[in-house]
Kinemage of the C-alpha trace (Angstrom):
@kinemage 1
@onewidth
@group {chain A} dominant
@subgroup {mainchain}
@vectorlist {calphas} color= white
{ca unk a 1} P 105.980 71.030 55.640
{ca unk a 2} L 103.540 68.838 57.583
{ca unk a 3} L 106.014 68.654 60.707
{ca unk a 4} L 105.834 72.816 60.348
{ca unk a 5} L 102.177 72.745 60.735
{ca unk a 6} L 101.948 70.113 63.012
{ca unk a 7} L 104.529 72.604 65.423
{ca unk a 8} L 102.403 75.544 64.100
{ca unk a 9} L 99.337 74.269 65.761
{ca unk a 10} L 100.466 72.970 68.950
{ca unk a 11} L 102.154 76.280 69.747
{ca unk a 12} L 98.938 77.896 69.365
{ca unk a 13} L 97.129 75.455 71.636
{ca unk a 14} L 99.869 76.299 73.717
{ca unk a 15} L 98.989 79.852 73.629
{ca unk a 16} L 95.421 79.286 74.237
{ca unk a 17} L 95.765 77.238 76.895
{ca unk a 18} L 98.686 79.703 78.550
{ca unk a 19} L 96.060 82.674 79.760
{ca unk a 20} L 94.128 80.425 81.126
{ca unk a 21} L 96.291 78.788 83.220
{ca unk a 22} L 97.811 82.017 84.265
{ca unk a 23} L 94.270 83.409 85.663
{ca unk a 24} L 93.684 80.163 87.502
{ca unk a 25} L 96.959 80.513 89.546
{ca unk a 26} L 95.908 84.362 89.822
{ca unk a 27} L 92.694 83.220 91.474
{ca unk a 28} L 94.182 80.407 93.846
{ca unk a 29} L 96.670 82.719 94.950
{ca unk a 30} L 96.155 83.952 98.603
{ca unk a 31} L 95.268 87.783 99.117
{ca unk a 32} L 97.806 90.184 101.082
{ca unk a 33} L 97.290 89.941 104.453
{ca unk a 34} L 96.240 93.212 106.507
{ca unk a 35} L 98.927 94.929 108.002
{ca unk a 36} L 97.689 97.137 110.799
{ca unk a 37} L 100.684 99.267 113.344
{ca unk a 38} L 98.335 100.648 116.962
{ca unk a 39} L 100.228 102.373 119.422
{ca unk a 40} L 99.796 101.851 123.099
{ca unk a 41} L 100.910 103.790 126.817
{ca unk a 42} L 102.721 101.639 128.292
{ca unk a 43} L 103.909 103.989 131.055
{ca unk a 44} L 106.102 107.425 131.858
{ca unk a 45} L 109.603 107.225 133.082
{ca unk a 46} L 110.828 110.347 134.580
{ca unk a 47} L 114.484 110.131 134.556
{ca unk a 48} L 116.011 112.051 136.973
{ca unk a 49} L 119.831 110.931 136.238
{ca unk a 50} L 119.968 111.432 132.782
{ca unk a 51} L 123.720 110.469 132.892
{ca unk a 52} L 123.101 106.533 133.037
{ca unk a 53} L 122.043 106.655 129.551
{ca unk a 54} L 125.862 107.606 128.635
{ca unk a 55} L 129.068 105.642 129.628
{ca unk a 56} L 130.972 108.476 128.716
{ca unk a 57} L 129.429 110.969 131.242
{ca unk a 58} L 127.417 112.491 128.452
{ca unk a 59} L 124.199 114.041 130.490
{ca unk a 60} L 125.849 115.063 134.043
{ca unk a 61} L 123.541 116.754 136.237
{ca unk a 62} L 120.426 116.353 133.401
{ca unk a 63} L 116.981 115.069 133.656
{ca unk a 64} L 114.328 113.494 130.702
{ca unk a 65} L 110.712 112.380 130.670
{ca unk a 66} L 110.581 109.284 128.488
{ca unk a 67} L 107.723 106.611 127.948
{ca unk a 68} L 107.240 102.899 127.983
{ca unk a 69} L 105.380 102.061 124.682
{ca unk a 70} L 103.586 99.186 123.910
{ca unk a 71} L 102.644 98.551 120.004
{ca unk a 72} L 100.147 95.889 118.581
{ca unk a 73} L 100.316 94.841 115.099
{ca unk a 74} L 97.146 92.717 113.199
{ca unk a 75} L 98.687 90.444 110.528
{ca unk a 76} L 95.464 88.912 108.864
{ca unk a 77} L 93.332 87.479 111.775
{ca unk a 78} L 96.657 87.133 114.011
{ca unk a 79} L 97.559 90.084 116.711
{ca unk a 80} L 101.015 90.347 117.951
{ca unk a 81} L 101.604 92.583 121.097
{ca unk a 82} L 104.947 93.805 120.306
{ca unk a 83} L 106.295 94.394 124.210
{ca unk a 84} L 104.349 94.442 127.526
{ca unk a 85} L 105.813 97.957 129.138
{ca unk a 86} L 105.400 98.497 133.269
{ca unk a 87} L 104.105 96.006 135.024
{ca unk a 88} L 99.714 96.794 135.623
{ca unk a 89} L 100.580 97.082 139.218
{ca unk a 90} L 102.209 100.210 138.842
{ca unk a 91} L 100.757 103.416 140.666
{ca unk a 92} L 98.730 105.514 138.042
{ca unk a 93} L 100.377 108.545 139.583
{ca unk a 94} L 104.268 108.966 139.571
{ca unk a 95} L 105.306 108.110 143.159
{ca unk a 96} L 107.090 104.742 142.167
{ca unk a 97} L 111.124 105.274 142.586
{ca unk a 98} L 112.873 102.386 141.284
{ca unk a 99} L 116.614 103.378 141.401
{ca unk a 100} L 117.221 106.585 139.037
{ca unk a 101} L 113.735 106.264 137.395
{ca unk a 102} L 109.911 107.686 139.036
{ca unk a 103} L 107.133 105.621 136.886
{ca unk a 104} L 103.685 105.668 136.390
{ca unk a 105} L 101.393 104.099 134.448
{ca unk a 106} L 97.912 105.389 133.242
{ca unk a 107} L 96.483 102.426 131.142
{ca unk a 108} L 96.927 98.735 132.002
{ca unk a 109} L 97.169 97.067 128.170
{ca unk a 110} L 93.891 95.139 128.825
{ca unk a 111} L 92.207 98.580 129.521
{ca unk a 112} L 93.450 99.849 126.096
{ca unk a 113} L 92.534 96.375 124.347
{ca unk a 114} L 88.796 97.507 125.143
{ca unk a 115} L 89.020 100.240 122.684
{ca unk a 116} L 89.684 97.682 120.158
{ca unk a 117} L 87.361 95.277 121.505
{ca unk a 118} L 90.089 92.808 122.346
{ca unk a 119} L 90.350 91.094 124.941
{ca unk a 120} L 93.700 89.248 126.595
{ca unk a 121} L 92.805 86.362 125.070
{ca unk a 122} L 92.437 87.388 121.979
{ca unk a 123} L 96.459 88.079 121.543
{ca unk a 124} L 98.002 85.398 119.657
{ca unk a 125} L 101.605 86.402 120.328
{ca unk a 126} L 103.636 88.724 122.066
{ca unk a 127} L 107.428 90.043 121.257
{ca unk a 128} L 109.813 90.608 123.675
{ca unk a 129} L 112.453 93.307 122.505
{ca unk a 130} L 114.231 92.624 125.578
{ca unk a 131} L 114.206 91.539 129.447
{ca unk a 132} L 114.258 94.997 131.166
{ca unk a 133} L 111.678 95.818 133.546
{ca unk a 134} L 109.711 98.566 131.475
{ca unk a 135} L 109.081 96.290 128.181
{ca unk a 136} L 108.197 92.845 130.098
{ca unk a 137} L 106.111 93.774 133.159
{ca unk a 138} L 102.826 92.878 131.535
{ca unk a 139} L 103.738 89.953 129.806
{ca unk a 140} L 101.729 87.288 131.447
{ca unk a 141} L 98.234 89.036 131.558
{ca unk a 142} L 97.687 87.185 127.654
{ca unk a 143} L 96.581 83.443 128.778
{ca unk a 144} L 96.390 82.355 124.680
{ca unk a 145} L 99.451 84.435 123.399
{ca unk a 146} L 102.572 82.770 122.195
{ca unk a 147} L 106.368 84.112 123.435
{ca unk a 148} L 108.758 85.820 120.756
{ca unk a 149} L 111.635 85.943 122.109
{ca unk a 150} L 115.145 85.667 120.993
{ca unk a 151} L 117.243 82.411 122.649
{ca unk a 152} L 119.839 84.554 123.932
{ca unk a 153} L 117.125 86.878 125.594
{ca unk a 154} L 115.633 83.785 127.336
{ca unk a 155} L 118.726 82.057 128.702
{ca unk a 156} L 119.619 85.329 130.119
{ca unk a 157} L 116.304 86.198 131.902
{ca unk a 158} L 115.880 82.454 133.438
{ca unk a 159} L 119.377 82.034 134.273
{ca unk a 160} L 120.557 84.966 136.005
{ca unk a 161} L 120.068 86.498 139.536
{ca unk a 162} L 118.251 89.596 139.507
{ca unk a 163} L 121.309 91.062 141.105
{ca unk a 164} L 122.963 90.729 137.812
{ca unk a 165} L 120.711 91.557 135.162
{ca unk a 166} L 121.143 95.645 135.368
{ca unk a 167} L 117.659 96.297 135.242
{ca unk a 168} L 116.381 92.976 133.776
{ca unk a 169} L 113.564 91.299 135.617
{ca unk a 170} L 113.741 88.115 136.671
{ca unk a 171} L 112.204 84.683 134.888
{ca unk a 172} L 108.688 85.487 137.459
{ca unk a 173} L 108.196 88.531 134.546
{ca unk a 174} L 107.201 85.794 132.034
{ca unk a 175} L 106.822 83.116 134.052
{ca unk a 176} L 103.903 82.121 131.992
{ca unk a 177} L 106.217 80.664 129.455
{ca unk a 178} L 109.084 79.048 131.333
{ca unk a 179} L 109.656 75.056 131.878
{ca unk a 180} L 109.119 72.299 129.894
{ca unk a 181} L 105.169 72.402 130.448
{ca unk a 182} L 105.314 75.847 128.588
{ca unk a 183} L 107.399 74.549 126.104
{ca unk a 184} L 104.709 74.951 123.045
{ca unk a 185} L 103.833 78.377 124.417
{ca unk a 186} L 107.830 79.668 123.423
{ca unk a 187} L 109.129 80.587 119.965
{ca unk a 188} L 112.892 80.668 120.394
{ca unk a 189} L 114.836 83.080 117.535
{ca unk a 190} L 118.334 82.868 116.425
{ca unk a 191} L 119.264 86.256 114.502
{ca unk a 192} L 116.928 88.150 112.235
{ca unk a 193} L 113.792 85.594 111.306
{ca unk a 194} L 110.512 85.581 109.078
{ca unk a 195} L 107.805 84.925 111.297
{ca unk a 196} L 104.944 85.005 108.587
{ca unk a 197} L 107.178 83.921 105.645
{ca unk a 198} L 106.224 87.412 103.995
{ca unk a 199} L 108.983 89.819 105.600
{ca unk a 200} L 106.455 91.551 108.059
{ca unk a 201} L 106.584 91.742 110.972
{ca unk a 202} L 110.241 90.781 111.516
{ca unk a 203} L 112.716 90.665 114.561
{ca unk a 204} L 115.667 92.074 113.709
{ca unk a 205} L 118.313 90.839 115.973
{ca unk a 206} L 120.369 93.806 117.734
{ca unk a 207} L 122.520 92.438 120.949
{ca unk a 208} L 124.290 94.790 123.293
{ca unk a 209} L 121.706 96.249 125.431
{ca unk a 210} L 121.511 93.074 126.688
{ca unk a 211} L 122.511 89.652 125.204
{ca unk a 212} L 119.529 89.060 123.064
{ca unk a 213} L 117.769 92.313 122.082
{ca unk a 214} L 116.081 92.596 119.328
{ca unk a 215} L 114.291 95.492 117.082
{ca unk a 216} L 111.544 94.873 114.593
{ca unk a 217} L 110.579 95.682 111.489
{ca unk a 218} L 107.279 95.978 110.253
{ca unk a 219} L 106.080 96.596 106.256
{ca unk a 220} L 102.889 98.544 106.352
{ca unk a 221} L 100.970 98.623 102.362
{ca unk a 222} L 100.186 102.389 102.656
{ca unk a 223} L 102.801 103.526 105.440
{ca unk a 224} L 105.510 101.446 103.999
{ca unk a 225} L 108.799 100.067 106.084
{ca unk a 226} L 108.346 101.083 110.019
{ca unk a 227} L 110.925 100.031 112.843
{ca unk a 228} L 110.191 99.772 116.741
{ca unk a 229} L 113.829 100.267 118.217
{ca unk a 230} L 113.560 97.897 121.226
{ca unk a 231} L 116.071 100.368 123.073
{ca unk a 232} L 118.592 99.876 120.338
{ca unk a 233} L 118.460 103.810 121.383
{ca unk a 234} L 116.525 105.490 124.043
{ca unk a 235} L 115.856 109.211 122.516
{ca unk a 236} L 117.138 111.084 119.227
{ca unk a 237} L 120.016 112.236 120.962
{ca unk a 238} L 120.903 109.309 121.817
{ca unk a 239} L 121.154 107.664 118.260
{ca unk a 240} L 122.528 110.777 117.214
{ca unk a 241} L 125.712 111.222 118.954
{ca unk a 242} L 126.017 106.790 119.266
{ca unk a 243} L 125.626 107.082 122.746
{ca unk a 244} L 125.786 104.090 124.905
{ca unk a 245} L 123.642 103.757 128.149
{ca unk a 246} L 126.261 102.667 131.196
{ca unk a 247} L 124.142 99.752 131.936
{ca unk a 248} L 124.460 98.043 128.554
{ca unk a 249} L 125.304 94.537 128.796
{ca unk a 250} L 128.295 94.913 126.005
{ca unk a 251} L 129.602 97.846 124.588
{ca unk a 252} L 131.025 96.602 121.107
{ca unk a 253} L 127.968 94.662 120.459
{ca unk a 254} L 125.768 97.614 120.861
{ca unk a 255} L 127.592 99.809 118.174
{ca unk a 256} L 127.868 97.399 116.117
{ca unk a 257} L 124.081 96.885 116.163
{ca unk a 258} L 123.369 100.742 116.103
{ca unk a 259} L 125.902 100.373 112.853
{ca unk a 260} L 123.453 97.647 111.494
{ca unk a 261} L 120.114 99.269 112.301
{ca unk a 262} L 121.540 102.159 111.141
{ca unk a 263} L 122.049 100.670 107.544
{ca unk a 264} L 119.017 98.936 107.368
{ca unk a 265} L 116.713 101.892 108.455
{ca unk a 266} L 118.517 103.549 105.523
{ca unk a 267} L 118.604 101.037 102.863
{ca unk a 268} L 114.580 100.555 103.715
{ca unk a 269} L 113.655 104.001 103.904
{ca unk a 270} L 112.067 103.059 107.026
{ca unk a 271} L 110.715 104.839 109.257
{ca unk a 272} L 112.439 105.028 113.118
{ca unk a 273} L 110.048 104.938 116.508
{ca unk a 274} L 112.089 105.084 119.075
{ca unk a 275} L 110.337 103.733 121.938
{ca unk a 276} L 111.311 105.744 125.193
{ca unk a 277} L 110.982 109.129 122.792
{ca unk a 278} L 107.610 111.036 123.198
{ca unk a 279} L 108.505 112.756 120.716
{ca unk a 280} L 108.351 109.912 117.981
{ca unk a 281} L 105.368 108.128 119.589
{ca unk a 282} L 103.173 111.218 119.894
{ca unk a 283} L 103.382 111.535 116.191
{ca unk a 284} L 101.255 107.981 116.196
{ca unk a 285} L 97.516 107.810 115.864
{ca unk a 286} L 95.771 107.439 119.348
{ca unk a 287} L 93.475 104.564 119.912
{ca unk a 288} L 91.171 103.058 117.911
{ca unk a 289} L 92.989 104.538 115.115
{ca unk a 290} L 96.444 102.916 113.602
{ca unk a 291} L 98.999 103.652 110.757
{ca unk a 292} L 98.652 101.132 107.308
């Protein structure tokens, strides 16, 4: 009877103790970060040979307007720039040919950090989707910022000639961040990866546009699951029908990426921005405002 009571009362110093403890690790316990998606103009691409954006002769004879868009992302007191679109040098009216494409660009990114009050430095990293011309011609205006890139991606851009990239830019595009000096300045993926540890924002590895594309996913509290496509597709039509853009670096990859977007977009409930598509990114709040 005595070892009953003697049980009886340490389970009820257990119990008294128990809440206690529990509000303690309740109070040490970090609050969710803030999740903030901005949009930026990163440029207007008039194409005037649709049919480049098809290996299968899709678009013959057609024409689209597209855009270059840039998107920033605040994760607590960190800002990630998530690509760098036409490089600032670009004419601010259309008269800039570069093979079937005529660009222009109204807004450097610095110029749209003002709204913001941000400043270059103030980026902490920026993302690289991919090596092509319209999504890495900014990318060394942010002195402070730290490279996301995927390994793939960066072997590809520093060891090819520009002859042989199909529209990629050469190593000079980030130049800022190749060599052993910038060493420190270069986070190197391999596949899908949890930057922050809490699922958002994550690169979502996609090759086939070229050999180290990548997509990402960001988790916003009020907006819920968003994903940037990183040219996994160019414009609805595009993901609609599968299509395949002749320049892609390797055809099987790239549906079976579109396969795996495709099932995580769905399995998410995500929401798709595809980047080129006015259409999806005039739907976005203008700056100062964002989506949460």
């Amino acid at each position: 009877m005595k070892k009953l009571f003697s049980a009886l009362l340490t389970a009820l110093a257990l119990a008294a103790v128990a809440p206690s403890a529990h509000a303690q690790e309740k109070k040490d316990a970090k609050p969710a970060p803030e999740i903030r998606l901005y949009h930026l103009d990163c440029g207007n691409i008039t194409v005037t040979d649709l049919n480049v954006f098809s290996d299968t002769d899709a678009y013959i004879g057609k024409s689209k307007d597209l855009v270059a868009s840039c998107y920033l992302i605040k994760h607590g007191e960190d800002w990630l720039l998530w690509d760098t679109g036409l490089p600032a040098s670009t004419p601010r009216l259309a008269d800039v040919t570069t093979r079937p494409f005529i660009l222009s660009l109204q807004e450097t990114i610095p110029e749209q950090l003002k709204k913001l009050d941000l400043k270059p430095e103030d980026i902490d990293y920026i993302g690289i989707s991919h090596g092509h011309f319209d999504h890495t011609g900014q990318a060394n205006a942010f002195p402070n910022a730290r490279l996301i890139i995927q390994q793939a991606e960066y072997d590809f851009m520093t060891g090819q000639t520009e002859t042989a990239m199909n529209y990629h830019m050469p190593a000079e595009a980030i130049a800022n961040y190749v060599g052993e000096a910038a060493k420190e300045k270069r986070m190197l993926l391999s596949g899908d990866t949890n930057i922050y540890g809490d699922g958002t924002p994550k690169p979502i590895s996609l090759p086939g546009h070229t050999p180290g594309r990548m997509a990402l996913l960001v988790v916003l509290p009020k907006t819920g699951p968003v994903v940037l496509s990183g040219d996994q597709w160019h414009f609805e039509e595009n993901r609609k029908w599968n299509g395949v853009p002749s320049f892609n670096y390797n055809r099987a990859d790239t549906l079976a990426s579109s396969d795996k977007l495709n099932k995580l977009i769905k399995n998410r409930h995500a929401r798709i921005i595809i980047q080129h598509d006015p259409l999806d990114n005039a739907k976005l709040p203008a700056l100062p405002e964002y989506l949460n």
